[in-house]
N, C-alpha and C positions, 0 to 999 in steps of 0.2 A: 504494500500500500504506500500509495506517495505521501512522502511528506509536506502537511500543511506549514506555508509560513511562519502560520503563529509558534511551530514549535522549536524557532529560532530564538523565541522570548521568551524564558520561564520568568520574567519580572521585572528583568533591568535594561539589558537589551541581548543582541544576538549571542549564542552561544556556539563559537565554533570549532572546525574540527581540532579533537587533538593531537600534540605533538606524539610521535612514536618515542619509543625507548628513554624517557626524561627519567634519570637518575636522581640529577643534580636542578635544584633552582633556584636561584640566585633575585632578591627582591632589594631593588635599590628606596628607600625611602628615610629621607633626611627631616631636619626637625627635630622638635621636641614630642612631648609625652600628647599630647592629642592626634597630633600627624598620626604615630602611630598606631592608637588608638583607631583611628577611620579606616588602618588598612587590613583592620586585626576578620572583618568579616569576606573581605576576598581573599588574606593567606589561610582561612579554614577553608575557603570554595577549593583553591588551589589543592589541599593538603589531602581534600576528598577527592578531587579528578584524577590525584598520581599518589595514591598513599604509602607505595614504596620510595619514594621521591625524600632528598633531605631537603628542607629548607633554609637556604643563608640569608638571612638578612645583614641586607649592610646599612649600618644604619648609626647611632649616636649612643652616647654613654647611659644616658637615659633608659633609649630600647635594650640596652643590654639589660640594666637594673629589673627592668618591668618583665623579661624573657626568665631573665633568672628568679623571678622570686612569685611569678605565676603559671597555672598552666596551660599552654598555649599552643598553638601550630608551629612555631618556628624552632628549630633546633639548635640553630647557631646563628649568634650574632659578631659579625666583624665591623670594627669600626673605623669608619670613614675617614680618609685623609680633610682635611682642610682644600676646599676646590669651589672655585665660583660658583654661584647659584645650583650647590647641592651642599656644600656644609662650610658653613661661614666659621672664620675665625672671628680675632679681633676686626670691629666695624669703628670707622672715623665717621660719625653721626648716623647719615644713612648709606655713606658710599662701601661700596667694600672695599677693602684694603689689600692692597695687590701684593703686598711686604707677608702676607700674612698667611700665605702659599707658599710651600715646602712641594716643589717641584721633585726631589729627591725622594722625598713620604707617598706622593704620589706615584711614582715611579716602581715603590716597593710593592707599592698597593697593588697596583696592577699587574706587576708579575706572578705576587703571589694567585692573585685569583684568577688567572689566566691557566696557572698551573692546575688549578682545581679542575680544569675541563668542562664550565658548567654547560649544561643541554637547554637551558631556559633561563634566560634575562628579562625579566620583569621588573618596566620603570614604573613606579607608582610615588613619582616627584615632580610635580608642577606641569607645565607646559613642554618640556620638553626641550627650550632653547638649550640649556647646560646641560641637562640630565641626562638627554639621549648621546650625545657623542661621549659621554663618561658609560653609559650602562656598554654603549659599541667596544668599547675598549676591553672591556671583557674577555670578549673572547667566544660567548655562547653561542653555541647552535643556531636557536633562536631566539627570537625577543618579541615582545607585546609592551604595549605602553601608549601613554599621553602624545599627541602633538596637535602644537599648533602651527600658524602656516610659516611662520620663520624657523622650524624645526626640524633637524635632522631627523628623514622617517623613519621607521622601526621595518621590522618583516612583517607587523600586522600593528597598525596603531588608530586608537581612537581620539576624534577631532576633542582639542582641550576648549570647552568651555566655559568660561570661568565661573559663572552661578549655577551653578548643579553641586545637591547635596553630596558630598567629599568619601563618604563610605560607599554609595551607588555609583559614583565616579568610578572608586578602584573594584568594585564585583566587575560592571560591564567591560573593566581591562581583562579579567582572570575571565571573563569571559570569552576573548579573543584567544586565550592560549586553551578553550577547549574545557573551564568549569564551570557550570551552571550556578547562579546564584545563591545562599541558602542564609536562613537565620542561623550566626553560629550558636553556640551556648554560652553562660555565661563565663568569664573569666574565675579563677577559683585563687584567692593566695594560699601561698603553703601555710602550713602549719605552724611555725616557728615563729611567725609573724602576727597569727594567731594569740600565738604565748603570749606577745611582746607587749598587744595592744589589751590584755585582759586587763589592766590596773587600773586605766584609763575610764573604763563603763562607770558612772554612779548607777547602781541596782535604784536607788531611792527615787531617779526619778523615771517617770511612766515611760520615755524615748528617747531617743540621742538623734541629735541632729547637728551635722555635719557644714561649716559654713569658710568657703573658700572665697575672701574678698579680690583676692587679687587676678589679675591677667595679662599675658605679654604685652599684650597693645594697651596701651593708658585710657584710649577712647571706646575700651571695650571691660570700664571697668566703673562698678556701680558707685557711690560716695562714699567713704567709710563709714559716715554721719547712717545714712541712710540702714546701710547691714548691720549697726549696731542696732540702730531701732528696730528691725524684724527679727536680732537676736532675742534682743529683750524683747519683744511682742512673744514668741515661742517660748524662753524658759518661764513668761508668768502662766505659761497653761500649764505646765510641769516638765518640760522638756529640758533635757542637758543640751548644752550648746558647749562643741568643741570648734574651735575656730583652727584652721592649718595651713600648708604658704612653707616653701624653704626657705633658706635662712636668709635669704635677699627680702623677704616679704617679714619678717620677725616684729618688723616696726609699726608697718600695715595693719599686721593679727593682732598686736600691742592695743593699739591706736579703737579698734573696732571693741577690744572687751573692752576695755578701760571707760570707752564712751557707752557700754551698756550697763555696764555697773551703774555708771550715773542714773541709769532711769531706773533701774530696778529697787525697791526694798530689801533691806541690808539682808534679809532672810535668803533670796535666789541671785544673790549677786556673784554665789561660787557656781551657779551653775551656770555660766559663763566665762570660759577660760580659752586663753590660749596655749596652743601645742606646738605653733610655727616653730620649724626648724631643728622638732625634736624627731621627727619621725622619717626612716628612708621610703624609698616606694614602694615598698613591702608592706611596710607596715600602714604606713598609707592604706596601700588597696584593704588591707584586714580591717582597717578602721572605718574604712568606707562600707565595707563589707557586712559590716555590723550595724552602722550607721540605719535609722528609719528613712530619716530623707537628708539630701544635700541638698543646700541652696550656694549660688554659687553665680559669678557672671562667665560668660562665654573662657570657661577655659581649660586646660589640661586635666585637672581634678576631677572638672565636675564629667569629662567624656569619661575617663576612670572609672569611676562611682552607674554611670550606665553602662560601659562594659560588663560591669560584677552583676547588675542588675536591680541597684538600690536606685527608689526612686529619686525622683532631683526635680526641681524649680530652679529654672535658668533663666538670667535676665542675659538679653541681647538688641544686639541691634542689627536691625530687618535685614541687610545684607549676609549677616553671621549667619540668621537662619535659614537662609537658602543652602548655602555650605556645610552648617553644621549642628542646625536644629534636629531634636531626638524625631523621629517618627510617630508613635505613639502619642495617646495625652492620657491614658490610664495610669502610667507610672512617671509622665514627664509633663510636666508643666512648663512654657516657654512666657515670659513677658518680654513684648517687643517692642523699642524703641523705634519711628516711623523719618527720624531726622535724616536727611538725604545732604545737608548742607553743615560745613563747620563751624558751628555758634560763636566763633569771633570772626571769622573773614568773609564768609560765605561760601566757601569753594565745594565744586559739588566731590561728595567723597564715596558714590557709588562707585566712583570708577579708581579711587586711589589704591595704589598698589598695586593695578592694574595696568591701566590702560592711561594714566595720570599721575603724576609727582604727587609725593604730599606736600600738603600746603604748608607745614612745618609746626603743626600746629598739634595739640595731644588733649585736646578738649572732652572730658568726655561728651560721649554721643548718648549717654541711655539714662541722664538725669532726671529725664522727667518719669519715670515708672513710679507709681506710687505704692508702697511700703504695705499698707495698707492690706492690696488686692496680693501683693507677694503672701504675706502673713498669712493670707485667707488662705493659700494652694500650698502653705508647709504644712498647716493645721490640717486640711483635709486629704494630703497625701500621705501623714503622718500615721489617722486612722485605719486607713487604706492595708498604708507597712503591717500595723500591729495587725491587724484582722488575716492579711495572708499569713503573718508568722504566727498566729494562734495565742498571741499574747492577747 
């Protein structure tokens, strides 16, 4: 019987033939702990199309951290020389830094994994301009990936458009090397990690909730004013609030309990604390893990905490959630900022970072969300948590 079109589509887009004989596959994706996060459901497509197949990711100190201390599809991770737009060294404001390239590091890099023999190169970094003539250098058999139309092209690549949600992005790539789409499972941390974060839980109070202020981009980060008050709005219903953030963010986490103690009565004023910078990503993901819900603005943490499958209230802004908004609204709540322009100069910033300079500007974008309606979606996803976990 011929095959119908539609059976080119299990959800995301085509799925096509696969490669013969892939032993080895080699997944380029640079970044930090969210990046990886959006590729974590097309390296389980992959991992089911070729389950004899290892997987290397080459990727950042981060993706090792989170490989090693969860369990997951990939089995090794190498990490990445310092190379123009696939892994940034030191940055002179926004430019890159040319000084900052180890031509020699890169050089090792390449050899060695050239040596590997890999059968399958998979870009799942950006557009394509840097990514693709770095994944070619490889070596592999074959290759699938992003491009856009300044981009060197793959043996099979799909066109990069920049507003399409980031984890659909990289399935319909792992689609081109021949795996159909799938919901993976959730992520799981070891057990050790486990151990680490048990001290942490007050039993006394009815929930723990999870509250990540900070975020890469500054324009993508809510007031601290503001997450103190829907800290303190949450622990007066009885909820613990642990606030977290590495140790670059310690002053941030500070700054957010400090300003919710002030609203609180001196009785629930320890059930808001900070943990910034005590915790690695292990332990992290275990705390998340346990966590009822996280609130959180657009960023690494809070895709963590939906990886594991705790729910989360995310504040963003409208662009983020095209890229990076949860799917669902049973276990994920999004508030979205609707601002298109930069509230000191004007410049439109749908297209910054793109197709546009930034205007030099770090404003936040999602100040007007009201605190309020957030509080409303911790309280009722909080319910939610307990009622699935039987508490």
């Amino acid at each position: 019987m011929e095959n119908s079109p539609m059976d080119l589509f299990p959800g995301v887009g085509p799925v096509l033939e696969k490669f013969s004989n892939v032993k080895r596959i080699a997944v380029l994706r640079g970044g930090g702990l969210g990046d990886l996060i959006y590729t974590y459901p097309a390296l389980h497509a992959l991992k089911r199309a070729y389950p004899e197949a290892t997987i290397t990711l080459l990727g950042t100190p981060v993706h090792r951290a989170v490989v090693a201390a969860t369990e997951g599809p990939v089995d090794l991770v190498e990490l990445l020389p310092v190379a123009r737009g696939v892994h940034d060294g030191p940055r002179n404001g926004e430019r890159f830094d040319d000084d900052a390239e180890d031509v020699a590091a890169q050089e090792a890099f390449f050899e060695a994994m050239q040596a590997r023999e890999f059968d399958l190169g998979v870009q799942m970094h950006g557009g394509g301009r840097f990514s693709n003539p770095f994944l070619l250098r490889l070596g592999a058999k074959h290759t699938v990936g992003t491009c856009t139309k300044d981009a060197e092209p793959l043996e099979r690549t799909l066109d990069y458009v920049y507003y399409q949600n980031e984890p659909d992005r990289w399935m319909e790539v792992a689609g081109l090397a021949g795996a159909p789409a799938i919901i993976p499972p959730p992520l799981r941390p070891g057990p050790d990690h486990q151990q680490n974060i048990a001290g942490l839980r007050d039993r006394r109070r009815t929930s723990l909730v999870v509250v990540h202020p900070g975020a890469t981009d500054p324009r993508r980060r809510w007031p601290a004013s503001y997450f103190a008050e829907a800290a303190a709005g949450v622990a007066r219903e009885g909820a613990q609030v642990l606030v977290v953030g590495d140790r670059a963010e310690k002053a941030l986490a500070q700054e957010v309990t400090e300003l919710a103690g002030r609203l609180l009565p001196e009785a629930h004023r320890e059930a808001v604390r900070s943990v910034a910078g005590e915790l690695d990503i292990g332990d992290l993901a275990a705390l998340l893990d346990e966590a009822s819900v996280m609130l959180a603005s657009d960023s690494g943490p809070r895709h963590l905490a939906q990886a594991l499958g705790t729910p989360t209230v995310g504040i963003f802004w409208v662009g983020n959630v095209l890229n990076a908004g949860p799917r669902g609204r049973s276990l994920h709540r999004i508030h979205m900022s609707w601002v298109t322009s930069c509230p000191r100069c004007g410049a439109d910033v749908t297209q910054v970072g793109w197709t546009a300079p930034h205007c030099g500007h770090d404003d936040t974008l999602i100040e007007g969300i009201a605190v309020a309606d957030v509080v409303q979606d911790v309280l009722d996803l909080t319910a939610t948590s307990l009622l699935l976990r039987g508490r």
